[in-house]
DRENSE-916275 format. One record per residue (C-alpha): x, y, z; residue number from 1. Coordinates in steps of 0.001 Angstrom, whole numbers, padded with zeros to 6 digits. Each point is the difference from the previous one (the first is absolute). Layout:
N
((X, Y, Z), NUM)
...
This chain:
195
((069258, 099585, 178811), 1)
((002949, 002050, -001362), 2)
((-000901, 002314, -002885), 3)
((003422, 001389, -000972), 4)
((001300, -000670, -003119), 5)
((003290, -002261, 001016), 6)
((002003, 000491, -003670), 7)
((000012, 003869, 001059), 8)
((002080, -000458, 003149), 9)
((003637, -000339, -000543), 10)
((000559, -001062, 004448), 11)
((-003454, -000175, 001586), 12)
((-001819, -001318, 002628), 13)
((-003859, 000233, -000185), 14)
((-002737, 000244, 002240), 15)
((-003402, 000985, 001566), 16)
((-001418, 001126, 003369), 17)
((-003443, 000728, 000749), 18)
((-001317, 003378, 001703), 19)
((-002778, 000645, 001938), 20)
((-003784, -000629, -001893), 21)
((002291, -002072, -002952), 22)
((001745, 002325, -000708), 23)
((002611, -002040, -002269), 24)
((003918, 001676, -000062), 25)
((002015, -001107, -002773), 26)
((004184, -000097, 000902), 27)
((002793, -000519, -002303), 28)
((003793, 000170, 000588), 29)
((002080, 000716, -003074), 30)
((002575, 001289, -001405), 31)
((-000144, 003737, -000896), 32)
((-001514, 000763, -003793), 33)
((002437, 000917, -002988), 34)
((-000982, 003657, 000068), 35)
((000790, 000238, 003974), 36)
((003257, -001601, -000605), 37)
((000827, 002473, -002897), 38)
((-001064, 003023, 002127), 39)
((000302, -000536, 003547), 40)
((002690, 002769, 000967), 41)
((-002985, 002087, -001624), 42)
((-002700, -001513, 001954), 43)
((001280, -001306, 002935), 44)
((003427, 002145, 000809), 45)
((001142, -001513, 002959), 46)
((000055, -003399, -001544), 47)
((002252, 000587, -001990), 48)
((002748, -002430, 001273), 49)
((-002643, -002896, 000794), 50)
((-000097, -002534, -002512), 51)
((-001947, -002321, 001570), 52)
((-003184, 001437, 000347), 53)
((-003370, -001569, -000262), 54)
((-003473, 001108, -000598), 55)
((-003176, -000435, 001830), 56)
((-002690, 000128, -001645), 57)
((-003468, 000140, 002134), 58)
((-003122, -000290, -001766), 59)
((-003331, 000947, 002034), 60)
((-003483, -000928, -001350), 61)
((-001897, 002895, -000224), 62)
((-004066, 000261, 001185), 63)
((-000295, 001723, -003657), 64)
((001284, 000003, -003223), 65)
((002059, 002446, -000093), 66)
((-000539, 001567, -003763), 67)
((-001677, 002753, 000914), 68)
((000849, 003580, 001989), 69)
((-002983, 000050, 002606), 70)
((000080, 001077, 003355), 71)
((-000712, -003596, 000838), 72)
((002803, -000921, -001858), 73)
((002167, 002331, 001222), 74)
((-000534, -000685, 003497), 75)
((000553, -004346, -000835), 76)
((003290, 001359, -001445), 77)
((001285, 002360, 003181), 78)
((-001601, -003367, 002201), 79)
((002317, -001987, -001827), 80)
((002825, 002184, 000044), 81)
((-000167, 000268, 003393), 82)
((-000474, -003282, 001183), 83)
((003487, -000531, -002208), 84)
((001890, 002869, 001607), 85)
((-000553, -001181, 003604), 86)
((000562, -003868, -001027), 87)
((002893, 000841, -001848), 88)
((002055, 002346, 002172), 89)
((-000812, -002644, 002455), 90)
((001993, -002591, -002397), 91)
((002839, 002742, -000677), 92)
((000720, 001087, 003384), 93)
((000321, -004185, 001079), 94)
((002327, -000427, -002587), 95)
((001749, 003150, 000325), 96)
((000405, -001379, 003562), 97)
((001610, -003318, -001441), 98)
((002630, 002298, -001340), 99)
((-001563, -000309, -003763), 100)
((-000607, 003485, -002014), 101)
((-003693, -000149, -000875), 102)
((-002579, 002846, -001158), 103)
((-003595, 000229, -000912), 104)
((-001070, 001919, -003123), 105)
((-003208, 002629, 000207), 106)
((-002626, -001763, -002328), 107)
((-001352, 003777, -000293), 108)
((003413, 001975, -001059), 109)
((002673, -002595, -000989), 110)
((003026, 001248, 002603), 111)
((001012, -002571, 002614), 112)
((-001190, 001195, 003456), 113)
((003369, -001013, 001998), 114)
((002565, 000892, -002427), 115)
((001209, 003575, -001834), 116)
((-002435, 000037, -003106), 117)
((001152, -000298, -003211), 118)
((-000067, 001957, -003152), 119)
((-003012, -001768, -001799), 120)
((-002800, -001831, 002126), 121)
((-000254, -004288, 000301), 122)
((-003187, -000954, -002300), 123)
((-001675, -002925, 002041), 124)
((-002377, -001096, -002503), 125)
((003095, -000028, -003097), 126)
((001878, -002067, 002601), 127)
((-002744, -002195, 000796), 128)
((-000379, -000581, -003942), 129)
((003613, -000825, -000603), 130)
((-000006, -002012, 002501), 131)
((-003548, -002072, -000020), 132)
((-000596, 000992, -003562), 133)
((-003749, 000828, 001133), 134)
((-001562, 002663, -002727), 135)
((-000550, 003727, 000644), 136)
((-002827, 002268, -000579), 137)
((000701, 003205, -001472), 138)
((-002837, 002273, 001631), 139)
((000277, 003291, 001777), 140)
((002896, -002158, 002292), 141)
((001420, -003113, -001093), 142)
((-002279, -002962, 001679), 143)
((001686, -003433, 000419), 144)
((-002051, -003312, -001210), 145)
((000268, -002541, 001592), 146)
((-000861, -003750, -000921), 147)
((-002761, -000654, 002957), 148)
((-000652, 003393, 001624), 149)
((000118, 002113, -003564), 150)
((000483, 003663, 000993), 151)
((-001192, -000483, 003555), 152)
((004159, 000065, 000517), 153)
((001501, 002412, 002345), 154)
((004495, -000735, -000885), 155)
((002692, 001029, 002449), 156)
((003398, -000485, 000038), 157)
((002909, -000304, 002737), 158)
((003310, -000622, -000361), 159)
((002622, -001733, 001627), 160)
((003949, -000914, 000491), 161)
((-001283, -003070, 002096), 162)
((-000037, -003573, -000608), 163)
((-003527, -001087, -001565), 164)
((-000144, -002574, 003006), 165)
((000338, 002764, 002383), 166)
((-002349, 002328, -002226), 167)
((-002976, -002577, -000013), 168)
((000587, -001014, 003943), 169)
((-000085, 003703, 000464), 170)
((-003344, 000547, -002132), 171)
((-001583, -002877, 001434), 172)
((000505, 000960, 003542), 173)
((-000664, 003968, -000341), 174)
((-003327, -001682, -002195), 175)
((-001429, -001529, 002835), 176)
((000401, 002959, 002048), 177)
((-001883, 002313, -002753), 178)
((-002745, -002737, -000808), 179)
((001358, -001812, -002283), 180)
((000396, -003490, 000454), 181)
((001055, -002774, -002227), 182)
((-002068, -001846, -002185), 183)
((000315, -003168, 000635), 184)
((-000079, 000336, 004098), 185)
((-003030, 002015, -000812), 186)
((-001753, -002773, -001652), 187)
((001192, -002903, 002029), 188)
((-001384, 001775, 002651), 189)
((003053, -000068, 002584), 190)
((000649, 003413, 000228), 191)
((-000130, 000371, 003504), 192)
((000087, 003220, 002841), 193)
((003677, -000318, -000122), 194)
((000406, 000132, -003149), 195)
């Protein structure tokens, strides 16, 4: 089932793997946001001569809701994060490989983690809004809502100078090494060892 809102996307390609106990994964390939556009050199200097970069946005169900600051919470949230930093330098050091300028952005701080940081941090959660047009919390941090999982949501964002068929090969085959596997092999039931 694909839960992104399609009218957001200006170039995307949707899908969804499934982790370990369920664990459902939520990816979308667009193009970047208005506001990254408009302020790249600021938030992403060394991009500043790439205009075809895309956005990858990664959407983890969360074991919570994620509303509240609790320890509980807080450790879901560092879980998350870094089950996202190890997937996704995965992704950016394959397509870095392929030749194709790609970085990850720190859900926690904003900067990029490959590239010189910028003068203002990304925002995941405004990106994933202009780009999904799912609803934000206002609370003591700003708490996506999303249409099945409401704020059990953990957004991440990578970005890329790649194709998008070279991006989702590249997810789909680092997935499977991190536990996440795709849907619909999952419920056919032909994943196999190999896989």
């Amino acid at each position: 089932m694909n839960y992104f809102n399609l009218s957001a996307f200006k170039q995307s390609h949707l899908f969804t793997l499934v982790g370990d106990e369920s664990q459902a994964v939520e990816i979308g390939i667009s193009s970047p946001s208005e506001y990254l556009c408009a302020h790249r050199e600021r938030i992403l200097p060394d991009w500043r001569n790439q205009p075809n970069m895309l956005v990858v946005v990664v959407l983890q169900r969360s074991r919570f809701e994620l509303v509240h600051d609790t320890t509980v919470i807080s450790d879901e949230k560092q879980r998350l994060r870094e089950k996202f930093m190890r997937f996704g330098l995965d992704v950016a050091f394959n397509l870095r490989d392929c030749g194709y300028l790609t970085d990850l952005i720190d859900p926690r701080t904003g900067y990029p983690l490959l590239s010189h940081p910028g003068q203002i941090p990304h925002d995941d959660t405004a990106a994933v809004k202009a780009l999904l047009g799912y609803p934000i919390i206002k609370n003591q941090c700003r708490v996506l809502v999303h249409p099945q999982w409401g704020t059990a949501v953990y957004p991440s964002i990578l970005v890329s100078t790649a194709p998008p068929i070279m991006i989702e090969w590249a997810i789909r085959t680092i997935g499977n090494l991190h536990g996440w596997y795709d849907q619909q092999t999952q419920e056919l039931g032909i994943l196999t060892a190999e896989s």
